[in-house]
N, C-alpha and C positions, 0 to 999 in steps of 0.2 A: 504494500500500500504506500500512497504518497499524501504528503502534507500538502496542501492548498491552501492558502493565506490570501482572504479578499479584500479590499479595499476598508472596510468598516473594521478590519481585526480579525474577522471571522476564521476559524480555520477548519478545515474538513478533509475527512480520508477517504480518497479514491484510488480503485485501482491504478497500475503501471500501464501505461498506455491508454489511459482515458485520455480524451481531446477536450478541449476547452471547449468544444458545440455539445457535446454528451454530458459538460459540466452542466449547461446552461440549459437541455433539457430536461436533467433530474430537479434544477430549481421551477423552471416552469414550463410547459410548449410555446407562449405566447412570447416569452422573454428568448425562445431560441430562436424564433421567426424574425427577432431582431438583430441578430450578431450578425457582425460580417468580419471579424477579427479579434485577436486578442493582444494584450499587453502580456506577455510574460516576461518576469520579472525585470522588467523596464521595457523589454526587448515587442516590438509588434508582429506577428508571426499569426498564420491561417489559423482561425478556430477549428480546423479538420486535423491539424497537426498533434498526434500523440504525444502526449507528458510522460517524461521517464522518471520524472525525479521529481521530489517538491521542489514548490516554487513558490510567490506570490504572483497573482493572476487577475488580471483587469478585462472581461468581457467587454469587447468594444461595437459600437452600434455608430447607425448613423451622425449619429450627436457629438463623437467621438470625431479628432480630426484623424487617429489610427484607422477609425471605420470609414473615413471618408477617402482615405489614399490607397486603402486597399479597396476601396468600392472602384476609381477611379483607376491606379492601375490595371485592374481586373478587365474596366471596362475600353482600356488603350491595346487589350490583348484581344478582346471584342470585336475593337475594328479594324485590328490585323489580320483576323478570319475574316472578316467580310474583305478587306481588301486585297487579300490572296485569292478567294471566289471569285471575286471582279476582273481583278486583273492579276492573271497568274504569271508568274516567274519576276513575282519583284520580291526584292532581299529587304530586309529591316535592319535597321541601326540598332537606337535603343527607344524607349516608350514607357517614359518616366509619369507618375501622377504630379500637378504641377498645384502649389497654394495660389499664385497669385500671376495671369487668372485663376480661378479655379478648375480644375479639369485635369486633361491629361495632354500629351501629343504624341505622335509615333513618327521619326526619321526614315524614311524609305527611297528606294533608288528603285523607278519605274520606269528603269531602261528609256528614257524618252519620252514618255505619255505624259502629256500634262495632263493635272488633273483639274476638273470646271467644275463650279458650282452645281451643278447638270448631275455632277457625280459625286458630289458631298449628300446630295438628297438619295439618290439610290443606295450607297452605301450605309446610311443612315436605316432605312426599310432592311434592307438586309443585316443589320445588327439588329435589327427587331424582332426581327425573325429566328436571326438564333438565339438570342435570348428567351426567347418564347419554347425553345429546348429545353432547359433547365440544363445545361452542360455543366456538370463537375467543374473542378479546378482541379488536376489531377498533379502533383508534386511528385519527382521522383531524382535521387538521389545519382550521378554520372557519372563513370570513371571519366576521366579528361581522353584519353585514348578511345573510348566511344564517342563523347561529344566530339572530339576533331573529326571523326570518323565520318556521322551522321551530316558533320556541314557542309566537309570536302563533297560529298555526295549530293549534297543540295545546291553546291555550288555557291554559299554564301560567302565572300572573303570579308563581311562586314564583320558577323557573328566568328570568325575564327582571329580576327584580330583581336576581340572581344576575351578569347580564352587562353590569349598566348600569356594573360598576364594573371592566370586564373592557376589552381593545383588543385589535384585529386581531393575531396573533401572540401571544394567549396565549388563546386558545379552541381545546379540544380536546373532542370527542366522543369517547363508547366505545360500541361495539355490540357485544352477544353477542346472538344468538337473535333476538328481537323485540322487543328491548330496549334504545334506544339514550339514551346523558345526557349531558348537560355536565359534564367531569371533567375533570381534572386526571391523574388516574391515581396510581401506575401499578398493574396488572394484571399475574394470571399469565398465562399462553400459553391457557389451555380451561380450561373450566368441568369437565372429566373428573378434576380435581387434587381436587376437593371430593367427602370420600366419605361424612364421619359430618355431620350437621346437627341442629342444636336450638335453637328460637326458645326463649330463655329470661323474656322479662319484654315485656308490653305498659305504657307509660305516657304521660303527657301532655309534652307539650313546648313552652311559648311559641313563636312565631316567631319567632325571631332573639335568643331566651332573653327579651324583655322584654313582662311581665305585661298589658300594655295591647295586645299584637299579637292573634291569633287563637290561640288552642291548637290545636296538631296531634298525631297520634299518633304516638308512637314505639315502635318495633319493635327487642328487644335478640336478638341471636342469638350464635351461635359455633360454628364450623365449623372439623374437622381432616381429615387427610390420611386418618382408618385411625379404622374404629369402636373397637377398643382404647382410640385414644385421648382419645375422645369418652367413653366408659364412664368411664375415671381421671377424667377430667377431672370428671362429675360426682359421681362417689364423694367429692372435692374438694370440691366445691360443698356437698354433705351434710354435711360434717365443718366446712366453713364456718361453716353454720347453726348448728352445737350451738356454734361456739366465737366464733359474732359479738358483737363488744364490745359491742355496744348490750346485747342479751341478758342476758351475761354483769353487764356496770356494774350493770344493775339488780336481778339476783337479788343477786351481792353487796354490794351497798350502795358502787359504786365514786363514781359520779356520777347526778348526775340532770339534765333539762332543763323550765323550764318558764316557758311563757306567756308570765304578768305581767315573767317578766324578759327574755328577749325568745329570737330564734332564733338558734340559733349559739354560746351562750354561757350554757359548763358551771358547774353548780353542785357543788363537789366537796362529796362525802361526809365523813364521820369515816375509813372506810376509805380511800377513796381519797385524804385527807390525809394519811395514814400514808408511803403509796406513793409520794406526791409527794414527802415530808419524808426518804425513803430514797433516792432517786433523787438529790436535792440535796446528800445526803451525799455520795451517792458522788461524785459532779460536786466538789464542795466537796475530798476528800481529793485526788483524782487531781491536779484542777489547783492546786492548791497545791503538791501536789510537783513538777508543773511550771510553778513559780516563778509563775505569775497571780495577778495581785492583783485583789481582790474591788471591783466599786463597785455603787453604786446609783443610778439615775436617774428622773426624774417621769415622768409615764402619759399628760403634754401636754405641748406646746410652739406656740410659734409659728409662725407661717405661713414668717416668714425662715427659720426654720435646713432647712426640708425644700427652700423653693426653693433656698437654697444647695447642699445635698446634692444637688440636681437629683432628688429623688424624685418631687416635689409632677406636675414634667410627667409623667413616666412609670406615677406608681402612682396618682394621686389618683384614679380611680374606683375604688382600692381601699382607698380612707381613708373614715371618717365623716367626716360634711359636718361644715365651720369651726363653731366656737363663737364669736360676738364677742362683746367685749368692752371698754369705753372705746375701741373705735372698732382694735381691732389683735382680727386673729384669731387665734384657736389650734386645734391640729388633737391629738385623740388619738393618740397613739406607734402609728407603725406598723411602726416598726422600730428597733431601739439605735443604730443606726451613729452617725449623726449626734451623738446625746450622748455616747457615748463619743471623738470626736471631739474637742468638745468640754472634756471633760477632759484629752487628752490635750495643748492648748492653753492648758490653764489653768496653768502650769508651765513654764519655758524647758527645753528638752532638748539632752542631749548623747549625742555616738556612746555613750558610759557608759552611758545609761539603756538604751538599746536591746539585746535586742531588749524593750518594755513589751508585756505582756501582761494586758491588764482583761478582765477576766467578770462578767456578771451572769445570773441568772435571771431577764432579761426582761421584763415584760408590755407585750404588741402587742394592737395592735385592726385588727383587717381585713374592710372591709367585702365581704365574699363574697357571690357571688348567693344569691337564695335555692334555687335550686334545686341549687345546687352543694355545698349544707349534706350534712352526713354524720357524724353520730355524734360521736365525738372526732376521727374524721379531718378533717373541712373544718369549723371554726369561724368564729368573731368573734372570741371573746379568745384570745389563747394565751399562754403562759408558755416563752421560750425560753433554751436552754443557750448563751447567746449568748454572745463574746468577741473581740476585736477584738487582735488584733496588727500591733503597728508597728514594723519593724525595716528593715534596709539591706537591696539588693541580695543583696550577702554572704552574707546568712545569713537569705536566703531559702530555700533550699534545707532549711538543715537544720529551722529554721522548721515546712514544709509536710511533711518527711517526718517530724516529731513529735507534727502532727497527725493524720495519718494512723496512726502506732504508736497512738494515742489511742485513734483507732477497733476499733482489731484489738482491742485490750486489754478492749473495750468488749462487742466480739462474744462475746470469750473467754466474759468474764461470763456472759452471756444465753444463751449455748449459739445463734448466731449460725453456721453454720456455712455458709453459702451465701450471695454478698453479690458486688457488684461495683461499681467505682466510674463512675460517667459522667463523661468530661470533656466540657463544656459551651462551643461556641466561642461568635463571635458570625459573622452573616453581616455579608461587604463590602457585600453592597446596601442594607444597612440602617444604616449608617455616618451618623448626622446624625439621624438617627430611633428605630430602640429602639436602637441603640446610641452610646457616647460617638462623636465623631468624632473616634480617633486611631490611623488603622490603624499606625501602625510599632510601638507601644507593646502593643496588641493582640497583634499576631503577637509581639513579645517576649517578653510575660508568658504567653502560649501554650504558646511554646516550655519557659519556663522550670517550667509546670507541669511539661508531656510528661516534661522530662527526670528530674526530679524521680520522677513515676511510674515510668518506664522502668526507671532505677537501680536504684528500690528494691522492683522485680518486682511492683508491685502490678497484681491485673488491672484494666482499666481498659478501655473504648472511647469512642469519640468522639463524638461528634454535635452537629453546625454548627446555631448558631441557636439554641443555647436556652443562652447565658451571660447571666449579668446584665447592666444597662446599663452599669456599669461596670467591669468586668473578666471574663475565662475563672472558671469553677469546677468545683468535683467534686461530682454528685449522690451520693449513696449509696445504691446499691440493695439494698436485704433481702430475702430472705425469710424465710416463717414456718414453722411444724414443720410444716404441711401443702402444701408450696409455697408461697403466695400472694404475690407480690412487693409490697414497699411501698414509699415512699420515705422516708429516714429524715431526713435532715441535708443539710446541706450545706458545704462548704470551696471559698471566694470568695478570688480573689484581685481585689484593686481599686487601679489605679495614677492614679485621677482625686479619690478623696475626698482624696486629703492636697493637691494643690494646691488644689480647690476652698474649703476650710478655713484654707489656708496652713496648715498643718502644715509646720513643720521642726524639724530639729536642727543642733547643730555639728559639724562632721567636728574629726578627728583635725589640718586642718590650719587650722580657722576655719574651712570655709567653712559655707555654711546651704544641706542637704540637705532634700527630701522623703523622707519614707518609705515605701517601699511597706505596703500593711495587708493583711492575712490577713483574713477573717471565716470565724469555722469555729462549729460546733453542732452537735457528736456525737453530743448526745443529742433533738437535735430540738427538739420544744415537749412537753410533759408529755402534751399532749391526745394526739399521733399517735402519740409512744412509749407509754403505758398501753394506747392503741387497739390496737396492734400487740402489745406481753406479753399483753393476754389473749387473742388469737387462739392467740400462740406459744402458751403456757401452758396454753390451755385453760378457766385461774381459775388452775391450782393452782401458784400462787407458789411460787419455791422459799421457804425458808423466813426467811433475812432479809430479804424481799419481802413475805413476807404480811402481811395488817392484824393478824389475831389468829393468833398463830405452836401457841398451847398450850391445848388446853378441858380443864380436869377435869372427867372425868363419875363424882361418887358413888353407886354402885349403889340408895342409897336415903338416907334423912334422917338415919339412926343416924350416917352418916358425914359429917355436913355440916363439923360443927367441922373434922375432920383433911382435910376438902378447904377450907380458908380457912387453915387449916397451908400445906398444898402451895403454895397460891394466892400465898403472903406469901414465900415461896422463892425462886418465880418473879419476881415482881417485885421481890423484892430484888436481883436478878441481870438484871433490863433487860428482861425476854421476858415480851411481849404475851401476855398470858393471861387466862381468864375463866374461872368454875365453871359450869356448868351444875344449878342448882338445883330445875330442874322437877321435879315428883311425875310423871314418867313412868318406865317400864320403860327398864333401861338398852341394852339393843335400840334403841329409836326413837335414844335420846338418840347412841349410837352412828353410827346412819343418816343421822339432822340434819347431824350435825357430820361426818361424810362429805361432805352434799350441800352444805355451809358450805365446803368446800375449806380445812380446817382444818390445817395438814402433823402435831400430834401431839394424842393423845388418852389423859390419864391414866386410868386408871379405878383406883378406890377401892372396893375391900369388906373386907370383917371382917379376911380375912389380909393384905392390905396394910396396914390402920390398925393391925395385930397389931403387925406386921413391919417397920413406918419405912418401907415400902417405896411403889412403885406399879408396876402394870404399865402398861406403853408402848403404846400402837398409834400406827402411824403410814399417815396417806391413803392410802389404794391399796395397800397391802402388807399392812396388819391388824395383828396381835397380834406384838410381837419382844421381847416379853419383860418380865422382872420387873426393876427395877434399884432402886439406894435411890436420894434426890435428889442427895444429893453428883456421883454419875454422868452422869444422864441432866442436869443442869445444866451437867457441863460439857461435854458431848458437845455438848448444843445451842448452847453459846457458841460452840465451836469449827467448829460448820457456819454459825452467822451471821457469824464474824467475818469467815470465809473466802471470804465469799459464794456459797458453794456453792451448784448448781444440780440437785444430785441429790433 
């Protein structure tokens, strides 16, 4: 018999070779009819797959993102069998399930066939079809001497490149239907769990992402349990469209991209300078009240300080290549640590100074593929809400849970109301390679996150293998007012840069400590937070966000003079505003400054210029009234001061 350890505590004996689907039908039939995966003991693996040993065991369902990647892998092996049926003798890459979009894609070389929207729909009916089979997921174990065997014979050179880097004991096959690959897994139990289907996007794909390979075609799709929820899902995808940054940046004048300056790297606007310069404020007041002191750093450095920091092994192919120079290279900032590091060294410290807290707004240079470029989301340069804290053991704790308050305070603002934090471990087998090699210290600083979260109820989950190379961290996951999850920031803890640096201080009794260092970035980089408010948003800033907060629109020229009165009001009192002078109908002039996402609109005629007064409209609600300026002047103070989001 074997121990089973469930999420609540629970523990129960089942035999050796029970699967986690047999577990979940002895609790109930209705709760089996949900599984599509399991978590064993951290690990995500087929609920069909036999248990040898105790474990702890997490039954994973749609709700689950484990249930949602094997639902999605599952269903990219789906429309590999349909597009073997269609079109026979094309070879496959790989056919990962992908978070963001959500879905899946599959890499294939189709000898030449392009493939048309014509054939995204038939393809589509034909996963319908075999799905409506109930096909197994069949897992079987491969000596590498039969797997080369079976592909030299199939003629695939994609999938044998695939295994020259593979060893007997980690080759696995999956079969459904007539459709069998080399995978890793895992899989739900049948192909019958897949009910709504939609091939969303055909594109190209390098082999092996690098431009010199063969281009292959890629196939994006997404697939749920219940047409309901395939319909939201694209009702989503539509409201996407009207509110995607790129769009948006350029009808408003946010950002632009071009050419001669190269890919990846924005050119901001006047507008979008506004928004940058209001964001910094607020970053600017918050941490100043929590005690941060401001520095600045160069946009290059030398080759020593990144191998010192240990970056240079781990990120260099995602740095611009060295500049040399009298014979010593330099490399553009790919990230602050280091020189903040640096300064923090530039100065003997004591337990007194601690905890030091430096912030900068950033500029980083990251060499991104090209195909992984995306709007303001995946750049080259970015400008980060960066800040480095170095303080004791001690007062670590309260440290990490004031950055976190940080956050919350942040969401407040934004109207942020859906959001979750990832903690990020590192995996043991990678202990010398992407990560530092120091597992006691690891599991310490772990711990000392977890506990940290646990106390102070933040939701949070785990996932092994995606912390930095040196130390655990908290991703922050967002969404936007329409769903769309992004990723915003992150908070690192790092227990290897203070000795690689020698950073210390004096304790309380003499002696010379290291300090542990925070790296947190609330607010991201300017490019993925702006990317992500105009999605939220829509455009329509609230109103100490927007570029131009106030239009006056004068009915017609008689009233130009007392609209450059109003205008001089305005600016006399801080709020972004402009007249609109055009010799059009004040209808159109109206409509513009609508489609300008403008939050207020004065309008001026004869009984206002009579009267001292103006009438109000405000975006999306229209017409609220007549006021004099003394009023609506201080009304609007009082919603920018507040940073109100209404």
């Amino acid at each position: 018999m074997i121990k089973i350890t469930f999420p609540d505590g629970a523990v129960r004996e089942y035999a050796e070779g029970t699967t986690p689907l047999e577990i979940a039908k002895s609790i109930s039939e209705g709760l089996a009819k949900k599984i599509l995966s399991a978590s064993v003991d951290g690990q995500v693996q087929d609920a069909t797959r036999p248990l040898y040993k105790s474990a702890s065991l997490k039954l994973l369902s749609w709700a689950d993102d484990g249930g949602k990647f094997a639902f999605w892998h599952s269903s990219a092996h789906l429309m590999a069998e349909a597009v073997e049926s269609l079109f026979p003798g094309v070879k496959f890459w790989v056919g990962p399930p992908t978070q963001n979009p959500p879905g899946f894609y599959y890499d294939m070389d189709l000898g030449g066939t392009q493939i048309t929207e014509d054939d995204l729909r038939r393809l589509e009916a034909k996963m319908a079809e075999l799905a409506k089979k109930n096909e197994v997921y069949v897992r079987k174990e491969m000596p590498k001497s039969e797997a080369l065997r079976y592909f030299t014979e199939k003629g695939d050179e994609y999938k044998l490149d695939l295994l020259q880097n593979l060893n007997d004991g980690e080759i696995t096959f999956y079969t459904q239907g007539n459709f069998t690959d080399l995978c890793r897994g895992p899989h739900i139990p049948n192909t019958g769990f897949i009910k709504a289907i939609k091939l969303t996007n055909i594109a190209g794909a390098y082999w092996k992402g690098d431009e010199k390979n063969k281009q292959l075609t890629r196939i994006y799709g997404v697939t749920f349990p219940s047409q309901k929820e395939l319909d939201e899902y694209l009702a989503m995808l539509e409201e996407a469209k009207k509110r995607d940054h790129r769009k948006l940046g350029k009808e408003l004048g946010i950002f632009t991209m071009d050419d001669d300056v190269g890919p990846g790297l924005a050119l901001w606007m006047p507008n979008g300078t506004i928004i940058i310069e209001e964001l910094e404020k607020l970053a600017k007041e918050t941490e100043l009240a929590a005690g941060y002191k401001r520095v600045v750093t160069p946009h290059i450095a030398k080759e020593n300080l990144y191998l010192t920091s240990g970056h240079l092994p781990y990120y260099q192919d995602s740095m611009y290549p060295p500049m040399e120079l009298e014979g010593v290279k330099y490399y553009l900032k790919a990230m602050n640590c280091p020189h903040h590091h640096k300064i923090f060294a530039a100065e003997p410290k004591s337990y007194k100074d601690l905890p030091l807290r430096l912030a900068e707004y950033g500029t980083c240079y990251r060499y991104e593929q090209s195909g992984e470029l995306f709007g303001l989301m995946r750049v080259r340069c970015l400008h980060m809400n960066d800040a480095h804290i170095y303080c004791t053991k001690q007062q670590f704790a309260q440290e990490f849970k004031a950055v976190n308050d940080m956050y919350l305070k942040y969401f407040k603002i934004f109207g942020i109301e859906k959001y979750i934090m990832r903690l990020s471990l590192h995996d043991p087998e990678k202990l010398g390679q992407k990560y530092i090699n120091e597992p006691e210290l690891w599991v310490e600083t772990e711990n000392l996150v977890r506990e940290v979260m646990i106390e102070n109820k933040v939701p949070f989950v785990e996932v092994k293998g995606e912390g930095a190379f040196y130390g655990p961290k908290i991703d922050v996951q967002i969404w936007s007012a329409i769903g769309r999850e992004f990723t915003l920031a992150t908070n690192q803890v790092d227990f290897a840069q203070g000795r690689r640096f020698n950073l210390e201080f004096t304790t309380k009794d003499n002696r010379s400590e290291t300090p542990l260092i925070i790296h947190r970035a609330p607010l991201g980089t300017h490019e993925r937070f702006i990317g992500f408010l105009l999605e939220h948003y829509a455009g329509n800033f609230p109103t100490w966000l927007s570029p131009l907060q106030v239009k006056v629109l004068p009915i017609s020229d008689k009233f130009a003079d007392y609209a450059q009165t109003v205008l001089q009001s305005l600016k006399n009192a801080d709020i972004r505003s402009e007249v609109d002078d055009r010799s059009e109908k004040i209808g159109k002039k109206i409509r513009d400054t609508e489609l300008s996402k403008v939050p207020y609109m004065l309008v001026i005629g004869e009984k206002e210029m009579n009267e001292g007064k103006i009438a109000v409209r405000k975006h999306g609600k229209g017409d609220v009234g007549t006021k004099n300026m003394e009023e609506f002047i201080s009304e609007i103070k009082t919603e920018i001061m507040s940073r109100s989001s209404l």
